[in-house]
N, CA and C atoms as a LAMMPS dump frame, in Angstrom:
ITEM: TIMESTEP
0
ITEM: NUMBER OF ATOMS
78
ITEM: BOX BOUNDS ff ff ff
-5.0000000000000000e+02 5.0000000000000000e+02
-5.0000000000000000e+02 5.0000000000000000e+02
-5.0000000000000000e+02 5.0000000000000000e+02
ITEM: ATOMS id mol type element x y z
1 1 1 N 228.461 -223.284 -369.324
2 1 2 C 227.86 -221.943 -369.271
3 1 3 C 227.029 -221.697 -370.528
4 2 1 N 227.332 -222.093 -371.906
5 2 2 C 226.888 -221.79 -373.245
6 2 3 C 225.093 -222.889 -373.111
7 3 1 N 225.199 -224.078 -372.586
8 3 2 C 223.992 -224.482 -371.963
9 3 3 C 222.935 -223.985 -371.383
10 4 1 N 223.894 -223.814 -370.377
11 4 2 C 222.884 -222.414 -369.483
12 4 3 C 221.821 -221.603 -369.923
13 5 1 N 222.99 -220.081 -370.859
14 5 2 C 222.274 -219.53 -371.664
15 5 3 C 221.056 -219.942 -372.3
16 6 1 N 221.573 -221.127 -373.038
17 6 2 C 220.409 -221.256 -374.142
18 6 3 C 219.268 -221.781 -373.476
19 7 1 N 219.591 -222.596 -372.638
20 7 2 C 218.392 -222.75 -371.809
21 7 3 C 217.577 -222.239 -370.863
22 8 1 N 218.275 -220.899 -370.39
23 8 2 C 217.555 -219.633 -369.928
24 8 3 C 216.502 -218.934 -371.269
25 9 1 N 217.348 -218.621 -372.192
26 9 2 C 216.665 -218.171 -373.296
27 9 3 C 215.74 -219.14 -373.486
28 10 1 N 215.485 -220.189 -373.554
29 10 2 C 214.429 -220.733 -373.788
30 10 3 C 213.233 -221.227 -372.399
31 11 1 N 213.892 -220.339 -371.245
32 11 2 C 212.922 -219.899 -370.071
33 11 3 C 212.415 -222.054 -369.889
34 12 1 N 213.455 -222.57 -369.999
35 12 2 C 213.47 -224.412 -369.445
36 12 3 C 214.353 -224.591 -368.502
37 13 1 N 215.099 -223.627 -368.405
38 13 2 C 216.693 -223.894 -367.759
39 13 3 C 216.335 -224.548 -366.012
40 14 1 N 215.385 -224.491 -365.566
41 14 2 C 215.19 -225.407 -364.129
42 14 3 C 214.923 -226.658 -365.191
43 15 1 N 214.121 -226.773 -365.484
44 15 2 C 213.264 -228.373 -365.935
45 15 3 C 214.384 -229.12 -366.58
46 16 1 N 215.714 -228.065 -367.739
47 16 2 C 216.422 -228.714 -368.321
48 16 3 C 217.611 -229.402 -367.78
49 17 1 N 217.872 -228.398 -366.529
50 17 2 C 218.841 -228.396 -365.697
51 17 3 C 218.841 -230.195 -364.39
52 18 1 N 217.458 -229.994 -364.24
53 18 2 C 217.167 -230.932 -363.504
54 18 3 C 217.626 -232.416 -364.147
55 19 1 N 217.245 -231.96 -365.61
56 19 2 C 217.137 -233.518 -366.126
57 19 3 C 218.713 -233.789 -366.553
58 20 1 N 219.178 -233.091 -367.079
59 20 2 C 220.815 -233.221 -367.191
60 20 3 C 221.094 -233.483 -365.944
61 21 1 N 221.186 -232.607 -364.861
62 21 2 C 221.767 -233.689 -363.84
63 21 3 C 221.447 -235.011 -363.311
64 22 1 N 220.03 -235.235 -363.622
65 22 2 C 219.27 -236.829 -363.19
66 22 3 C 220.271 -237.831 -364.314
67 23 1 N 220.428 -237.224 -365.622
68 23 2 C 221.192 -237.951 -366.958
69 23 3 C 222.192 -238.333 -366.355
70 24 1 N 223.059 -237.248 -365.63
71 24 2 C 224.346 -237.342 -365.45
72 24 3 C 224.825 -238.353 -364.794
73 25 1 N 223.746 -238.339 -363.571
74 25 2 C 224.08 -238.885 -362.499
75 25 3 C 223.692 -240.41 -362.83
76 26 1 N 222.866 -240.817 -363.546
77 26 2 C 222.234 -242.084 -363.939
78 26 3 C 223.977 -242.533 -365.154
């Protein structure tokens, strides 16, 4: 959730979100 935030606040949170899960999943 603390992710989230910061990456809403920094208005990336799709683009950042995407790539953490591509990370994850790789």
């Amino acid at each position: 959730a603390q992710l989230e935030k910061i990456v809403c606040a920094n208005g990336l949170s799709e683009n950042v979100y995407e790539i953490a899960s591509k990370s994850l999943a790789a």
